[in-house]
C-alpha positions in Angstrom: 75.5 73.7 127.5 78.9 72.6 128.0 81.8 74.5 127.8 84.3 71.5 126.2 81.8 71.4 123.8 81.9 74.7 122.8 85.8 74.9 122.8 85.8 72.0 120.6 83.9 73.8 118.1 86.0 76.8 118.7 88.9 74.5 117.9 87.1 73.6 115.0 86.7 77.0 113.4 89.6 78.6 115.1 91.9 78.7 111.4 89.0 80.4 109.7 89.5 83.5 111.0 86.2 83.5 112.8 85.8 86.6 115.3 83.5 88.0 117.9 82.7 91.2 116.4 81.5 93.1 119.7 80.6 92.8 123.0 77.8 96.1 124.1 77.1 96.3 127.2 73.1 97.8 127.6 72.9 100.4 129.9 70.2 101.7 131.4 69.8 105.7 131.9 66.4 106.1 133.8 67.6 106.5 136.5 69.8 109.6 135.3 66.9 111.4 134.9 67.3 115.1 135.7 65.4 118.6 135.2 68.7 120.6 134.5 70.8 119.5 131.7 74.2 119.3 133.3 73.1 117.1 136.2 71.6 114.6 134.3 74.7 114.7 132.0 77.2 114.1 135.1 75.1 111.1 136.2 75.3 109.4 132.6 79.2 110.2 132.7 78.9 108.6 136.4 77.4 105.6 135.5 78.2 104.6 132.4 82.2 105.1 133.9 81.2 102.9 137.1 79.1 100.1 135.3 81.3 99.7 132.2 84.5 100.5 134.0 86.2 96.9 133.5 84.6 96.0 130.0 87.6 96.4 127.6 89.9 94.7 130.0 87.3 91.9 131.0 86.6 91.2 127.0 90.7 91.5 126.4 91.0 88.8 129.0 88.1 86.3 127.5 89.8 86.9 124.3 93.3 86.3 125.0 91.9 83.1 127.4 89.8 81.5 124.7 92.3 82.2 121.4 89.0 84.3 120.1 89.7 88.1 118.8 86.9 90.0 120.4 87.2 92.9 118.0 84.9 95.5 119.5 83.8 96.8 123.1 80.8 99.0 122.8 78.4 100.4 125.0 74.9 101.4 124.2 72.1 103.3 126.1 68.6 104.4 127.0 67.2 106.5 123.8 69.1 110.3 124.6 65.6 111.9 123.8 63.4 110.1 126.4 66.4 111.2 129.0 66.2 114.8 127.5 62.6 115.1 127.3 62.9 115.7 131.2 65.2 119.1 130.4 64.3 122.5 129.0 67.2 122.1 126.8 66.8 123.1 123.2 69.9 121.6 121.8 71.2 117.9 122.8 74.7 118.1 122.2 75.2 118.3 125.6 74.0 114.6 126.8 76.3 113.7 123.1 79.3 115.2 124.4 79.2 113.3 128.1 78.2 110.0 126.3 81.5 110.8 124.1 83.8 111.4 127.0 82.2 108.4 128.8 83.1 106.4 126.0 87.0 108.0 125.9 87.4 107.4 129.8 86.7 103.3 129.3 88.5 102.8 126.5 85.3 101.2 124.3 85.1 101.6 120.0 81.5 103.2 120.0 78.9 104.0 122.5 74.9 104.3 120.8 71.5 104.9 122.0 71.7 109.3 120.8 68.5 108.0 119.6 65.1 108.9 118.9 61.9 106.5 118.6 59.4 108.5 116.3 57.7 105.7 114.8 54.3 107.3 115.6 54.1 110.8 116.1 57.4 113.0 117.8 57.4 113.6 121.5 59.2 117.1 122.9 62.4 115.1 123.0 62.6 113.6 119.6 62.7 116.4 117.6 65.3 118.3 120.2 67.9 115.7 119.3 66.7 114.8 115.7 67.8 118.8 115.3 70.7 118.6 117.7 72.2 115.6 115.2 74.4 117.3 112.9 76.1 119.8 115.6 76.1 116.4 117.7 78.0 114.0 115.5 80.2 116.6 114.5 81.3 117.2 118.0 82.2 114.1 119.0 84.6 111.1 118.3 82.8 107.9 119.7 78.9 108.5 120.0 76.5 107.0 117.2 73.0 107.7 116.8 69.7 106.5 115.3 66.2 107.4 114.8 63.2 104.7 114.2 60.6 106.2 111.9 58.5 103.6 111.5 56.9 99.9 112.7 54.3 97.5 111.6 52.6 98.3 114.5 52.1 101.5 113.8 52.8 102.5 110.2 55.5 105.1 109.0 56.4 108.9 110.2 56.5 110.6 107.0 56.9 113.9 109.2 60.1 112.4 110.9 61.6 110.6 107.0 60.8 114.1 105.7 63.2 115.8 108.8 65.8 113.2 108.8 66.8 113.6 105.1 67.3 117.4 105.5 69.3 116.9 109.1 71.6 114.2 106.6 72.1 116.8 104.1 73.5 119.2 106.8 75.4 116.4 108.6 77.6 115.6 106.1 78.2 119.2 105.3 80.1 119.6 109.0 81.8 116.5 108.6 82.4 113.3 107.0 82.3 110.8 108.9 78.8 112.2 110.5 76.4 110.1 108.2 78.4 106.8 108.9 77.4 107.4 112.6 73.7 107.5 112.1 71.1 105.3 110.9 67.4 105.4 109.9 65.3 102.2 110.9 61.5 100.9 110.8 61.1 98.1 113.4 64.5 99.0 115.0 64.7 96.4 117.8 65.7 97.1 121.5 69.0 94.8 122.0 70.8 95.2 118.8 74.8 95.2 120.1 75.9 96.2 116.3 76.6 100.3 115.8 75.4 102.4 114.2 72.3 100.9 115.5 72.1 100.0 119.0 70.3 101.5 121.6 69.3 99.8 125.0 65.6 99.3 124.8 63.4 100.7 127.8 62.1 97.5 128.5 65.5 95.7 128.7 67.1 94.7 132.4 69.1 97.5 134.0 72.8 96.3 132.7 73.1 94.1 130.3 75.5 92.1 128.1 74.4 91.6 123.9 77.1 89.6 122.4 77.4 90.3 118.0 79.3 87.5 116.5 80.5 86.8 112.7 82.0 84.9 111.1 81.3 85.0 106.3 85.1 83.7 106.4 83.8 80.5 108.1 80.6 80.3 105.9 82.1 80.6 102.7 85.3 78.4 103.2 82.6 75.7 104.6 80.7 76.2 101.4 83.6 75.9 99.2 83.6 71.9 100.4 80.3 71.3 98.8 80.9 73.1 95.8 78.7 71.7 92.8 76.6 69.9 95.3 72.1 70.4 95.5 71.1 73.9 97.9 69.9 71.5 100.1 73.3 70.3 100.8 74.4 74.5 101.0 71.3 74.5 103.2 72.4 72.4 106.1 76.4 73.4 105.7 75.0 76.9 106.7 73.0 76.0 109.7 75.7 73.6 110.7 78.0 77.1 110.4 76.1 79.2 112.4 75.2 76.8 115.2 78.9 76.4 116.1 79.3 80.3 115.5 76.4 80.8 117.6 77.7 78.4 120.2 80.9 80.0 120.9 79.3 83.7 121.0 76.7 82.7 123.9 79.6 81.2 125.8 81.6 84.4 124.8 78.7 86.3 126.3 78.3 84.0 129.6 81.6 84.3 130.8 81.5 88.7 130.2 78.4 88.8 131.8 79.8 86.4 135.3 83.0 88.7 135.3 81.0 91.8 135.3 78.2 90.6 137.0 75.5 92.0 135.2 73.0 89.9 133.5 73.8 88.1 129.9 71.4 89.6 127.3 71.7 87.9 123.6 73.7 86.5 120.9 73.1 88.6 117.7 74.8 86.1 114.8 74.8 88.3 112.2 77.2 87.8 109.3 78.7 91.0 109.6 81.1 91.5 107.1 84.7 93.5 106.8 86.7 95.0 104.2 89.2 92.5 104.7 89.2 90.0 101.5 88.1 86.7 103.4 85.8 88.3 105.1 82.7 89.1 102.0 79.1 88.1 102.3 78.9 88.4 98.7 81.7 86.1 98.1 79.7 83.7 100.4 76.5 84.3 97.7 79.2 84.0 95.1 80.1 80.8 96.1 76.4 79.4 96.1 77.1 79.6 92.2 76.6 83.1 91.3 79.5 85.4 89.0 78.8 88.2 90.7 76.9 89.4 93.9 73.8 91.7 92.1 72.9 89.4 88.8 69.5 87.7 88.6 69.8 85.2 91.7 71.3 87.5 94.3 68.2 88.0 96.6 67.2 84.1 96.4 71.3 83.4 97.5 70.5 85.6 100.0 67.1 84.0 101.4 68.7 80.7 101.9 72.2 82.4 103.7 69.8 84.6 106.3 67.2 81.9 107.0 69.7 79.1 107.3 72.0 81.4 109.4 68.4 82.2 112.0 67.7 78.2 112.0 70.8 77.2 113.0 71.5 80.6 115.5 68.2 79.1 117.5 69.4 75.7 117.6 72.5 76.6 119.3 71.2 79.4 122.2 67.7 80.6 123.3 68.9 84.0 123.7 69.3 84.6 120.1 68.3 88.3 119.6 69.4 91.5 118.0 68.9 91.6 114.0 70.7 88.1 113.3 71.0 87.7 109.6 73.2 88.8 107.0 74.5 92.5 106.8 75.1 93.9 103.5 77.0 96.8 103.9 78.5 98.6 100.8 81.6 100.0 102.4 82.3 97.4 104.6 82.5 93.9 102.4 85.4 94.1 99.3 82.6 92.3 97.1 79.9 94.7 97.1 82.5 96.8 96.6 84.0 95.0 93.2 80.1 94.2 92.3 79.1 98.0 92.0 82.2 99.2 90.8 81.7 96.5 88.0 78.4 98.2 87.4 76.8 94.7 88.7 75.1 95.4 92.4 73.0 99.5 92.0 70.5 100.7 94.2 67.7 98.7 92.9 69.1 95.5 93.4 70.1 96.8 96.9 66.6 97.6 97.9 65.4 94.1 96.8 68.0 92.4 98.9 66.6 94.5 101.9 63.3 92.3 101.8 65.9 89.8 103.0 68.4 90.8 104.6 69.2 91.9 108.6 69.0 95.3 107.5 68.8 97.8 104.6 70.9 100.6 102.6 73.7 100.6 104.8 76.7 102.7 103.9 75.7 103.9 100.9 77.4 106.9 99.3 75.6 108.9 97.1 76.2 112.2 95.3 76.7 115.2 97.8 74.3 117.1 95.6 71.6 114.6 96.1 68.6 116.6 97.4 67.4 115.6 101.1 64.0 114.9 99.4 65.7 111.7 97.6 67.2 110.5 100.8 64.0 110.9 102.4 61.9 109.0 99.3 65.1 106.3 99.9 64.2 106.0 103.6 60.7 106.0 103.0 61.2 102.9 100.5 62.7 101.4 102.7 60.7 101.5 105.5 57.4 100.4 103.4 59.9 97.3 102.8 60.5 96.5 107.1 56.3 98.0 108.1 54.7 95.7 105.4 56.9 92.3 105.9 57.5 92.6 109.8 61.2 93.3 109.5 63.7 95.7 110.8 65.1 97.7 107.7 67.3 100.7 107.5 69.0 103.3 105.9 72.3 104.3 106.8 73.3 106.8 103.9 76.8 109.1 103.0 75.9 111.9 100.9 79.5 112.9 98.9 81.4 113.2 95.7 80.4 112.4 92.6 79.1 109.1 91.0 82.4 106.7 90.4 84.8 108.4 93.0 86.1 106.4 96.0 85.0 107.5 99.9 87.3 106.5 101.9 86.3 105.9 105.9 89.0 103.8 107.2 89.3 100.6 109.4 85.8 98.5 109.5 84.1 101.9 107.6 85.9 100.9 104.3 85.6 102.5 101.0 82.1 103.1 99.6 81.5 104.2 95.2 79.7 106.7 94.7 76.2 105.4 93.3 73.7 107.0 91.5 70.0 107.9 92.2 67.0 108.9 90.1 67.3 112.3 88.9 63.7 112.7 89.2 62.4 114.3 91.8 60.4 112.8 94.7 60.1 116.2 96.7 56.1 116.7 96.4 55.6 112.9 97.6 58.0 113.9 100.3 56.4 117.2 101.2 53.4 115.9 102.0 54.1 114.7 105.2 51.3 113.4 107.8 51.6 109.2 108.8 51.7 106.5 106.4 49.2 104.0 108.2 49.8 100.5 109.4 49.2 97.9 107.7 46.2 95.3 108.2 48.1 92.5 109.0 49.2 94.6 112.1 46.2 94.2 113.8 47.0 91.1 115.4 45.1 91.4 119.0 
């Protein structure tokens, strides 16, 4: 690859307000390892302070060299409850509150990875910090957290979606912004640089650099050349997109990972959208020749956006990773936003789009009175979704207010309506508990 090629396309795209949405930089924590509590805390304050020390100023510098906004600096780490497994500790917050003022000491947006993988039964760890989560978020500023409840490999944790919905309940009772920092995934993948999300997987390299580019501004004002035209022209103007988008993230991702000297991990090309107008992945779906993102021929827009946006993000970099697709969060794009105010895009239609998308139900507000037996039945939905089509999917829910009002989160959190659920009840499917088994197709060996 070389780099006058990639500054040509950068050139290229430069007026279309492309971005690179974050650079996360994958830190290991086994080796912070520790019996008591407040030592291993002091040596995951240690080195996530000496590893990451020159991130913010090293991504400022690429940023202001190359003409690129670099939006984000994040830092993500080893899964908090393998680390806290090792302790005697009853309560997490601890390890939440050094990650946080880690996180304040470098400067960086979010830091993720308080995270728990319960996919097939809990360990001692997992249900410590799936407990410790609402006191956790609550406490802190910076830190987000997830917990993976399910795979293909080894079906769904019905036990851990039963938990989760009650601990979201009580998060969002000691603060607001709590549920924005915490999602619920099935095949949540090891090297994913986007927050709420990311967590550096135990089988990744010690330090690491995961590199999230954007970029629905691009798409959709590239799309708006072709209007009229067959989806096979739509087709290749996407894949032509997200190559050059693709390009300029690995090189993005080459040059942090020389300056810091660690190793360069992935490019995750996700379309990740903002609420700025300009920057919609429904308006890019819009454009493809639908009124409104949610009427019949949303989820087939979508197919041909995510699939063309993988082809051409493999064309471009070998070291494509992460989620790489299209994100469709409610908040966080100004025409989701207009579709379900509009009574256009509900839950339903959502949940369809999940088969498709990067992702799942992400920022969602529901009513606060929604019982934690719903969210879990919403989690559980969605998970059957990811487990039975090899996919990552999540949930990343706000319970608050009532159905119609406005949540308002601020900068790249946005707005989110209020949306309603089924009043009926889900609690004895939910109740139940026990494992929902793989699937047959996961037997592949």
């Amino acid at each position: 690859m070389k780099q006058n090629q990639i500054l040509e396309t950068i050139r290229m795209i430069e007026e279309e307000n492309l971005d690179i949405r974050t650079i996360t930089m994958g830190i290991s924590l086994l080796d912070c390892i520790d019996s008591d509590i407040d030592r291993a805390c002091e040596k995951i304050y240690q080195k996530i302070t000496t590893k990451a020390k020159d991130l913010v100023k090293i991504g400022d510098e690429i940023g202001d060299e190359l003409g690129i906004p670099i939006i984000n600096k994040r830092v993500s780490v080893t899964p908090i409850a393998i680390i806290g497994a090792a302790t005697d500790a009853t309560d997490y917050t601890p390890f939440a509150l050094a990650l946080d003022r880690a996180a304040k000491e470098i400067g960086i947006d979010f830091i993720g990875g308080f995270t728990a993988l319960a996919q097939k039964g809990y360990q001692k760890g997992d249900k410590i910090l799936i407990d410790s989560l609402p006191k956790a978020l609550a406490a802190t500023d910076y830190v987000c957290s997830s917990v993976n409840v399910g795979s293909t490999k080894t079906g769904i944790n019905m036990d851990a979606v039963r938990d989760i919905g009650e601990i979201i309940v009580e998060a969002a009772k000691l603060d607001d912004m709590s549920c924005a920092k915490l999602v619920v995934f099935a095949n949540a993948v090891e090297d994913n640089p986007f927050m709420a999300g990311a967590f550096h997987g135990v089988g990744e390299a010690d330090v690491v650099i995961n590199v999230g580019v954007s970029g629905p501004g691009v798409v959709k004002r590239a799309l708006e050349k072709v209007r009229g035209e067959s989806f096979d022209v739509v087709a290749e103007v996407v894949k032509k997109t997200a190559f050059k988008v693709t390009r300029m993230g690995q090189l993005v991702g080459k040059m942090a990972s020389e300056r810091l000297g660690v190793e360069f991990g992935i490019v995750d090309l996700s379309l990740a959208p903002t609420p700025a107008v300009g920057d919609s992945v429904a308006r890019i779906l819009e454009e493809m020749g639908l009124e409104m993102v949610g009427t019949h021929g949303t989820t087939a827009a979508l197919a041909l956006l995510n699939d063309q946006v993988k082809k051409g993000g493999v064309m471009a970099c070998n070291q494509v990773g992460g989620l790489s697709g299209a994100f469709i969060p409610v908040s966080e794009d100004e025409g989701m936003i207009a579709a379900v105010n509009a009574g256009v895009l509900n839950l339903e239609k959502l949940e369809a789009m999940t088969a498709i998308c990067s992702v799942g139900l992400d920022m969602i507000a529901v009513p606060g009175d929604t019982p934690a037996s719903t969210i879990s039945a919403m989690i559980a939905d969605e998970a059957a979704i990811g487990v039975i089509n090899m996919k990552t999917t999540a949930v990343r829910v706000i319970p608050k207010g009532k159905v119609g009002e406005q949540i308002e989160f601020g900068g790249l959190l946005g707005t989110a309506p209020v949306m309603p659920v089924h009043k009926e009840s889900s609690a004895a499917f939910i109740s139940r508990g026990g494992h929902i088994p793989a699937p047959i197709h996961s037997f592949k060996n």
